[in-house]
Structure formats: C-alpha cells, structure tokens
C-alpha positions in Angstrom: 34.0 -24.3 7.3 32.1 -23.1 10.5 30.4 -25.5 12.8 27.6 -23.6 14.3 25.6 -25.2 17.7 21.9 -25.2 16.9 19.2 -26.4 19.7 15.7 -27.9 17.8 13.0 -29.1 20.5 15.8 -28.8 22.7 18.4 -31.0 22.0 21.6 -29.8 20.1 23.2 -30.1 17.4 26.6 -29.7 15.2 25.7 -28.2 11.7 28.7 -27.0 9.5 27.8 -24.3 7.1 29.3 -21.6 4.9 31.3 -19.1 6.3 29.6 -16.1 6.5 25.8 -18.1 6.3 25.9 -18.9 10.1 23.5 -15.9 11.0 20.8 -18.1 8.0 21.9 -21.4 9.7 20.6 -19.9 13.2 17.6 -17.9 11.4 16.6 -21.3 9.5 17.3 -23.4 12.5 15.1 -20.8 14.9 12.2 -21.4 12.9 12.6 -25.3 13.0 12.8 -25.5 16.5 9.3 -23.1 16.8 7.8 -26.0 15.1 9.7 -28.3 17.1 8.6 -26.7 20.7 4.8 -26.5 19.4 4.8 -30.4 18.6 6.4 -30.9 22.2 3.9 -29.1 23.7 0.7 -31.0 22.0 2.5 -34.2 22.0 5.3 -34.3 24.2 9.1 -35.7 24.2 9.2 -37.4 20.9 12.1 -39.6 19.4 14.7 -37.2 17.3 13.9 -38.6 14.1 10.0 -38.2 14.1 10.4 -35.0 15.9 12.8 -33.6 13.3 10.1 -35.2 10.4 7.2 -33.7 12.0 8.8 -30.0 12.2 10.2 -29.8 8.8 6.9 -31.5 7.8 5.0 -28.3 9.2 7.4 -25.9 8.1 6.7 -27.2 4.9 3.2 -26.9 4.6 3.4 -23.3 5.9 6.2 -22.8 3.0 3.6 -24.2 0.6 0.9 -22.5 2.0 2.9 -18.7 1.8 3.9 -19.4 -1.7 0.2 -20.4 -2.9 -0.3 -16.9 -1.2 2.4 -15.3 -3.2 1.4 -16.9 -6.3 -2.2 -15.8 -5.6 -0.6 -12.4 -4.9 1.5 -12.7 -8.0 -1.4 -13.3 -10.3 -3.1 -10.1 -8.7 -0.2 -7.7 -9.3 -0.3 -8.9 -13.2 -4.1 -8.5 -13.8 -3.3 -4.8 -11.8 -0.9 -4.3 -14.0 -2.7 -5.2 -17.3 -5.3 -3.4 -16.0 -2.9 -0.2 -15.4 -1.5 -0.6 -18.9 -4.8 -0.7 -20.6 -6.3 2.6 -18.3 -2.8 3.7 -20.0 -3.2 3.2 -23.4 -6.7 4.2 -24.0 -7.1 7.3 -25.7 -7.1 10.8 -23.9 -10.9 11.6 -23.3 -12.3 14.7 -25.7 -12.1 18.2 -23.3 -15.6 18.8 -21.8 -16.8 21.7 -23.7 -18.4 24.4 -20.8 -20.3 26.6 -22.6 -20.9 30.1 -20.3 -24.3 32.4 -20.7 -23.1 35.4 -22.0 -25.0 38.7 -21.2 -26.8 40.6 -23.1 -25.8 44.4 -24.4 -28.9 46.0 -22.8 -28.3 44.1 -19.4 -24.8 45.7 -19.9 -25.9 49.3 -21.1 -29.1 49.1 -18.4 -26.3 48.5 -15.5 -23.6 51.0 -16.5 -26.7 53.7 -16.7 -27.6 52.6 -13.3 -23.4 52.9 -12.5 -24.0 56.4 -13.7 -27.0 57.9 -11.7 -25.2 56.6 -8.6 -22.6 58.2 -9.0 -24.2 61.6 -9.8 -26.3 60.9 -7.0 -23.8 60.3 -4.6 -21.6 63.5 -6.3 -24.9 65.5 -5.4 -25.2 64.5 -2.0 -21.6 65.7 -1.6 -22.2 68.8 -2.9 -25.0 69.7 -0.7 -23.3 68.4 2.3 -20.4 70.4 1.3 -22.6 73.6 0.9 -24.7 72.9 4.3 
C-alpha cells in the first residue's frame, strides 16, 4: 500500500492509500489544505487538531451546500423532463387549412385577350419596321 506525503496548512503528513488512488489522495488533500490556508490567513497558526476540524468542517458545508444545488438542479431536470414528455405525448395539432383566392374565368379570359393584342401589336410593329 502507497504512502503518499500530503502538506494541509502547511505541515505534512503520512497517508497510506490504495494503489493507484494517490492522484485522489493528492486532489482530496489539495482541496483540504485550500480551506486550511484560508483559516490561517483569518485566524492564524492554529493547533493541528482544530485546524484539521475547522477545514473539513468548511469543506463540508460547501459539499452540503453543492449537493442542495444538485438536488435543486435534479428536481429541475425531472419537472423538464415531465414537461418534455407531456409536449411529447399530446396529440399532433390539426394541419392549418390555407384556403387561396382563386381567379375568376373572365379575369383569366380578359388577360389572355390582353396577351393577344400585344402580341399582334408588337408583330405589327415588326412588320412596319421591317417594311420601312
């Protein structure tokens, strides 16, 4: 079993661990001494016990604190995901019927007259351009 050398407020220690789990012990430990080095700061050199109590103390209301966040975050997800679920199973709205004007037949006749003058007008006006 691995003995790994931790430093908490400063001071070291001997902590055996798993083999394999040393790069945790030093991740784990690394957060304990941040909590250690901010109460040495506010309060100054305290004896190894307390300080030890006092980290662990504060890294234990911030654990508590993430997982009131998570469970906060948990119960969001889930009413999301009800929600989701619900949108999901409600029927498929009816198609929106778009009705379109239609045109009359004597719009239709009226323009394809029009169509027709203009082009015997413009066949005309070849014609005497072609002649002249």
């Amino acid at each position: 079993m691995p003995e790994v050398t931790i430093n908490i407020g400063g001071r070291p220690f001997q902590v055996a661990c798993q083999e394999g789990e040393e790069h945790f012990l030093q991740s784990a430990a690394g957060l304990l001494d941040n909590e250690a080095s901010i109460l040495m700061d506010q309060i100054g050199r305290l004896p190894e016990a307390r300080m030890l109590l006092m980290a662990g103390l504060m890294l234990a209301d911030k654990a508590a604190g993430t997982d009131d966040q998570m469970k906060a975050l948990e119960d969001k997800m889930a009413q999301q995901q009800a929600w989701i679920e619900e949108l999901q199973s409600r029927p498929q709205p009816e198609p929106t019927r778009v009705e379109v004007a239609v045109i009359p037949d004597e719009v239709t006749q009226t323009l394809a007259e029009l169509a027709a003058r203009a082009e015997a007008l413009a066949d005309a006006a070849e014609e005497k351009a072609a002649v002249g």
